[in-house]
Biopython code that builds the backbone (N, CA, C, O; Angstrom):
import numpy as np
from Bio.PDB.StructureBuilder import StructureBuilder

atoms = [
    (1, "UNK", "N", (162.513, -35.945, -142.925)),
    (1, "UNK", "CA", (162.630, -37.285, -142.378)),
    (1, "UNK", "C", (163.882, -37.407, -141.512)),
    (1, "UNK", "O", (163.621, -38.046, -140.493)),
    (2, "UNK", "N", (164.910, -37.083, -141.564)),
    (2, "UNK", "CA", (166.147, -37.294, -141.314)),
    (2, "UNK", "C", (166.290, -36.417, -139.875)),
    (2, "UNK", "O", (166.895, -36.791, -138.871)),
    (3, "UNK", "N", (165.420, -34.894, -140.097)),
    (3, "UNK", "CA", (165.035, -34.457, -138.736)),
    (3, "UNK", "C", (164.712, -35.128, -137.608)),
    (3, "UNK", "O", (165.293, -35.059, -136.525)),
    (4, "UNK", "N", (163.329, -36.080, -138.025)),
    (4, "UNK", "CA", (162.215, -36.481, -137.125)),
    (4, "UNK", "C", (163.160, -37.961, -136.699)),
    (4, "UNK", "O", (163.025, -38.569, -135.638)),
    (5, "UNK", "N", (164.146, -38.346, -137.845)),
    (5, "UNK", "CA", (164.804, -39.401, -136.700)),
    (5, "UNK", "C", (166.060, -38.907, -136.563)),
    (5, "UNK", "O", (166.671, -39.976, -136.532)),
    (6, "UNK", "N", (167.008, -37.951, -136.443)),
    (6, "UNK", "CA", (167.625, -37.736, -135.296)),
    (6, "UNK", "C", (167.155, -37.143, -133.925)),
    (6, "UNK", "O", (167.667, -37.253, -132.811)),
    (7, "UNK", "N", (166.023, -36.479, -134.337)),
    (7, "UNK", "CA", (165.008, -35.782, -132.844)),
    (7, "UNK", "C", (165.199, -37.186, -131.838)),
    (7, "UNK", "O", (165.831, -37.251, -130.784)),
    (8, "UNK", "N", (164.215, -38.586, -132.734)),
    (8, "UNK", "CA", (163.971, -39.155, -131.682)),
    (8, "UNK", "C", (165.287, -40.362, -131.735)),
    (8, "UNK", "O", (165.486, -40.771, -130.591)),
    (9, "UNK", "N", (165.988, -40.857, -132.506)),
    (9, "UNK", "CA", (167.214, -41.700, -131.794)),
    (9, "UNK", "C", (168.709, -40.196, -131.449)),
    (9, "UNK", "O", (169.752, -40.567, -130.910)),
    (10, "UNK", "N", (168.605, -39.278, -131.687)),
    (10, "UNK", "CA", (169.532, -38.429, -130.917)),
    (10, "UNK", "C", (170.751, -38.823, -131.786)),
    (10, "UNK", "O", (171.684, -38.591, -131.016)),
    (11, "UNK", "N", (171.067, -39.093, -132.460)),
    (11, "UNK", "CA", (172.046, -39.472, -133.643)),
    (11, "UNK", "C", (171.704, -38.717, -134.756)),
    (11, "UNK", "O", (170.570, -38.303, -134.996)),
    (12, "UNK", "N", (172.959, -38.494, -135.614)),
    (12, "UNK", "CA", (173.060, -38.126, -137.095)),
    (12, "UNK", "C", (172.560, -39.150, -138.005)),
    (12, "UNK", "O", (172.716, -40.323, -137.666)),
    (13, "UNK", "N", (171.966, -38.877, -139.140)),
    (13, "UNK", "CA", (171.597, -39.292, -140.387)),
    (13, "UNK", "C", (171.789, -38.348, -141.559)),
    (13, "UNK", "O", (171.885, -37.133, -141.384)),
    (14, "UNK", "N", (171.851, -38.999, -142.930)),
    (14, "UNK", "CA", (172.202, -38.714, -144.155)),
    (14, "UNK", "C", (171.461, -39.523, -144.784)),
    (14, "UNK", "O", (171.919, -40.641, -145.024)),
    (15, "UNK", "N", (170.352, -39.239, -145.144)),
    (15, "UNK", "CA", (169.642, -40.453, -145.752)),
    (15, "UNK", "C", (169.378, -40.161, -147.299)),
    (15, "UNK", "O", (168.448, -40.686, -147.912)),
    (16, "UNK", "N", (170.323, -39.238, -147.890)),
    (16, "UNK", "CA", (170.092, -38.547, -149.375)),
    (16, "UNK", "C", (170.762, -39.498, -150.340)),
    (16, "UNK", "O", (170.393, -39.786, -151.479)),
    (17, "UNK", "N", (172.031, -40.020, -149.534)),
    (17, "UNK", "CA", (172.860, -40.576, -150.878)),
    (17, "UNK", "C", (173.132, -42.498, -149.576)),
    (17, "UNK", "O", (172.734, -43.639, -149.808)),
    (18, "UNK", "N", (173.661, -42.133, -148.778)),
    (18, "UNK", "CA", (173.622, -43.400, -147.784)),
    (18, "UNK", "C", (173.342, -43.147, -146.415)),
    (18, "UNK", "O", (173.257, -41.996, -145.988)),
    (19, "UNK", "N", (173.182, -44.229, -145.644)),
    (19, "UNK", "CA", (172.947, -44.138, -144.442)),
    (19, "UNK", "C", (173.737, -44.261, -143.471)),
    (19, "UNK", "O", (174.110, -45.332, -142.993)),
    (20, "UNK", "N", (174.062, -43.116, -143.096)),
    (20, "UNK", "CA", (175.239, -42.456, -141.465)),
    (20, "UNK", "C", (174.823, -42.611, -140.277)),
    (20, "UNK", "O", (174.096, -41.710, -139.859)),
    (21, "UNK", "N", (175.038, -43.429, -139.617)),
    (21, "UNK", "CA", (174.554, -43.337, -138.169)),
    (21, "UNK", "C", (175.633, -43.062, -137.127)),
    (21, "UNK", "O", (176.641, -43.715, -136.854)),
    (22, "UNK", "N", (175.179, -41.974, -136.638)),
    (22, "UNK", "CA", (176.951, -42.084, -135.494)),
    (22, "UNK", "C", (175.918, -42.528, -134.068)),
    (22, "UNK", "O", (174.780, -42.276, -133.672)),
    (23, "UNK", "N", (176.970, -43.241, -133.672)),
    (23, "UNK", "CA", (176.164, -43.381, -131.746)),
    (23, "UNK", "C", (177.679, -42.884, -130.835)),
    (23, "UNK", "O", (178.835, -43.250, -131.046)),
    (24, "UNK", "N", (177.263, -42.138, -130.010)),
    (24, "UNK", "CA", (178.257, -41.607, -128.985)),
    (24, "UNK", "C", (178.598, -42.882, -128.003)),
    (24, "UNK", "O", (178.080, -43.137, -126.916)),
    (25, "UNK", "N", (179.454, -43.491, -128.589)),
    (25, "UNK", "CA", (179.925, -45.002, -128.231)),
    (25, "UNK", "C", (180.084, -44.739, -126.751)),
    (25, "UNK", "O", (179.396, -45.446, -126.016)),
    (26, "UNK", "N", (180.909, -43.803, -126.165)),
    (26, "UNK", "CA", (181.596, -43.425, -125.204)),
    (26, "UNK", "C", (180.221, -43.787, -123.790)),
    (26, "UNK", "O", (180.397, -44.275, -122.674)),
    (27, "UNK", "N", (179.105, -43.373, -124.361)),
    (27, "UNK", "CA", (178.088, -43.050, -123.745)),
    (27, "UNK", "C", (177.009, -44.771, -123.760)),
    (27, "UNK", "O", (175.784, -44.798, -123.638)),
    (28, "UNK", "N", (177.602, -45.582, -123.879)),
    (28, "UNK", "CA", (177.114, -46.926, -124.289)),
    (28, "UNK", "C", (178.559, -47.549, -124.052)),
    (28, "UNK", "O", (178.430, -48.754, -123.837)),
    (29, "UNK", "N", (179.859, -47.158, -124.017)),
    (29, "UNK", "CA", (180.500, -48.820, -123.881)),
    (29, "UNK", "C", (181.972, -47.745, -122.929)),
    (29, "UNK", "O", (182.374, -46.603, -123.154)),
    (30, "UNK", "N", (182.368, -48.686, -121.969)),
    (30, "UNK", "CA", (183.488, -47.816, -121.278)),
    (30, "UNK", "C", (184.468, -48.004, -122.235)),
    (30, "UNK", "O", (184.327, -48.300, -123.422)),
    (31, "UNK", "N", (186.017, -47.694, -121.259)),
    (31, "UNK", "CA", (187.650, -47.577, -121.448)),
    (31, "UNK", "C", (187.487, -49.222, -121.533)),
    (31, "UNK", "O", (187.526, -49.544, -122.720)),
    (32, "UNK", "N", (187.382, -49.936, -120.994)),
    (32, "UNK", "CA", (187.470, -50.913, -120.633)),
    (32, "UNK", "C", (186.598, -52.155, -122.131)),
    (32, "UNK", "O", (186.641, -53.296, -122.592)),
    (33, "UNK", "N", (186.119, -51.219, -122.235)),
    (33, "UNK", "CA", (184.911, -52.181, -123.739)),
    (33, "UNK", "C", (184.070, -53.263, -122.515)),
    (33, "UNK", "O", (184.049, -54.493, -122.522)),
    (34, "UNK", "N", (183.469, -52.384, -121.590)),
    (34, "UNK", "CA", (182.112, -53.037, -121.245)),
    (34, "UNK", "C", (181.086, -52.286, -121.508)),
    (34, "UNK", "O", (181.087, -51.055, -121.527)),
    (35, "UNK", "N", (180.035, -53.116, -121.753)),
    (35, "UNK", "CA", (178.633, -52.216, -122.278)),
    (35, "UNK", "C", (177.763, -51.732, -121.047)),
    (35, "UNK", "O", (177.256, -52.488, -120.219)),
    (36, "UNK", "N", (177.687, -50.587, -121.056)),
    (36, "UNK", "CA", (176.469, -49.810, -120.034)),
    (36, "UNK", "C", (175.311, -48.996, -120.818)),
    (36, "UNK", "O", (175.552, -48.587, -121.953)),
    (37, "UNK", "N", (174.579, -48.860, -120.466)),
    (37, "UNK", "CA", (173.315, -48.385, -120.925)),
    (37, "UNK", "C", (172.812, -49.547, -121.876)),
    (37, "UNK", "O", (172.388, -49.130, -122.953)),
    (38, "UNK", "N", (172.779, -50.669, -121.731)),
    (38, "UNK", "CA", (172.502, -51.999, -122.799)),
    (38, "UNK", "C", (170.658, -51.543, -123.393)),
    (38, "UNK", "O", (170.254, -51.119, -124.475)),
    (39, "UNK", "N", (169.948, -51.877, -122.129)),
    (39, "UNK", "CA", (168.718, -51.262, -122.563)),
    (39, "UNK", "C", (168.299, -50.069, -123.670)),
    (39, "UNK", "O", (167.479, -50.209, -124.578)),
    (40, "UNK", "N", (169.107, -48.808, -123.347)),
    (40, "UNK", "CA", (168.909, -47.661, -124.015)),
    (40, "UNK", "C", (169.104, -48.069, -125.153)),
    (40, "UNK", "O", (168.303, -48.219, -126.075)),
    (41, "UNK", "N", (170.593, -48.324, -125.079)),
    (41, "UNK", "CA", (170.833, -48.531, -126.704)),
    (41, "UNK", "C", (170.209, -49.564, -127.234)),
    (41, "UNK", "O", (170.288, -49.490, -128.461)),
    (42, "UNK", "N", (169.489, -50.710, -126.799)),
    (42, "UNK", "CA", (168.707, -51.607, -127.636)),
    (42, "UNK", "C", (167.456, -50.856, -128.334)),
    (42, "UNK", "O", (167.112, -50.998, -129.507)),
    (43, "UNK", "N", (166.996, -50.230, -127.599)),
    (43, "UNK", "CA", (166.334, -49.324, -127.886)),
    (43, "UNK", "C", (166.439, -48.140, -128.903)),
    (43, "UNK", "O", (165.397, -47.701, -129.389)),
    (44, "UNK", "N", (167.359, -47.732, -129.167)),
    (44, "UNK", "CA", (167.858, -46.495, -130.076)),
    (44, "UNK", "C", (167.500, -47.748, -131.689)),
    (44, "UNK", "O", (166.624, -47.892, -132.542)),
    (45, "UNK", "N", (168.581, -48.267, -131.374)),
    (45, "UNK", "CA", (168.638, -49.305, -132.853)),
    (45, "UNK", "C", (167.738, -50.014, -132.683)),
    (45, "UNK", "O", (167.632, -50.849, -133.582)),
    (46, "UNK", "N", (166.787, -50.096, -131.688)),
    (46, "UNK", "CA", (165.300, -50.929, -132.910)),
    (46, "UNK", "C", (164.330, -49.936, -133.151)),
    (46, "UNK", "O", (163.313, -50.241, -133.773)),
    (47, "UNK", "N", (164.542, -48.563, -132.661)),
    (47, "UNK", "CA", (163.383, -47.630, -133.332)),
    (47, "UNK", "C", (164.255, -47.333, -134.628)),
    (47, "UNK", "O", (163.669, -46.807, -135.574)),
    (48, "UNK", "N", (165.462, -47.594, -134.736)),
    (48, "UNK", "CA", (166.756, -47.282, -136.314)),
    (48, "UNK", "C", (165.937, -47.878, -137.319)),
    (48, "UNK", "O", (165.438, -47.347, -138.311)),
    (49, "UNK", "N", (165.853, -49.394, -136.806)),
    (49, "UNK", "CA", (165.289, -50.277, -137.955)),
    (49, "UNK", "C", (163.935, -50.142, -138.168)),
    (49, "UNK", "O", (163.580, -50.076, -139.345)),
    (50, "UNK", "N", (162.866, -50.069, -137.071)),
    (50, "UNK", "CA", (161.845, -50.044, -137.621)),
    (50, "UNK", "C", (161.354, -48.376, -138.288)),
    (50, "UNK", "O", (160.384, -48.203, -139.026)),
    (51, "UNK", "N", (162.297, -47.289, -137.805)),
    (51, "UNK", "CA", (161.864, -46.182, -139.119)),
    (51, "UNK", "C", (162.810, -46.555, -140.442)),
    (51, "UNK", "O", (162.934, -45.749, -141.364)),
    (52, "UNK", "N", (163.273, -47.478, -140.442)),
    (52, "UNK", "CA", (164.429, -47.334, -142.239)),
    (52, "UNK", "C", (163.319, -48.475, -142.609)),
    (52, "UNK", "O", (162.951, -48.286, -143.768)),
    (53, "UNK", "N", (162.673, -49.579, -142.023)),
    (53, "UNK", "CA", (161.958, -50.603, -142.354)),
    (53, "UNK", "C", (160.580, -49.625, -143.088)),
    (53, "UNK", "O", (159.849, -49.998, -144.006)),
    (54, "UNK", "N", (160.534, -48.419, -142.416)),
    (54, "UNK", "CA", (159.055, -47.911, -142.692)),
    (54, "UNK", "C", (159.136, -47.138, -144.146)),
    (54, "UNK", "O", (158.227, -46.958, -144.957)),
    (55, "UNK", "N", (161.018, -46.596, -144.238)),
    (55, "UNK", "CA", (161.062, -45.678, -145.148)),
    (55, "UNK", "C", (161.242, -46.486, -146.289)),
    (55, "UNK", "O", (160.947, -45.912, -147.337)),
    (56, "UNK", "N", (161.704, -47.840, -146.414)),
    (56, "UNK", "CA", (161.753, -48.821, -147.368)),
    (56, "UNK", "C", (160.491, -49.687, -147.925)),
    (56, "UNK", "O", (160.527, -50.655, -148.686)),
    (57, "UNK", "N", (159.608, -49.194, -147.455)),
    (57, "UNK", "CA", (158.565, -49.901, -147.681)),
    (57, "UNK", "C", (157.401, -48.744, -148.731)),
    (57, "UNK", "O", (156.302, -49.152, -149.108)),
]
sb = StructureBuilder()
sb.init_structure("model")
sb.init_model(0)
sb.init_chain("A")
sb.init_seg("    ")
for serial, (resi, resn, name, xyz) in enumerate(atoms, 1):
    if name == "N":
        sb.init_residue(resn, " ", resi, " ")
    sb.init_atom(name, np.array(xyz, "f"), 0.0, 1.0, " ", f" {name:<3s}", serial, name[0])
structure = sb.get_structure()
């Protein structure tokens, strides 16, 4: 499981004992703390929730 969702959000998981998510901030928010790539990353974290929504169920 933990494979098939870092394959598709491209992030780390630990889903044995808690849940680790790293996002390469750098790559989503500048020096400055403005957000670029807004879309993508909305995207990353709602396929997050709806596979932890799927694994909780």
């Amino acid at each position: 499981m933990e494979d098939l969702l870092e394959g598709i959000l491209g992030i780390e998981l630990d889903l044995d004992e808690e849940i680790k998510v790293r996002i390469p901030l750098d790559y989503y928010v500048t020096d400055d703390l403005e957000l670029i790539n807004e879309n993508e990353l909305k995207e990353k974290l709602t396929n997050l929730i709806k596979e932890l929504e799927k694994r909780i169920q």
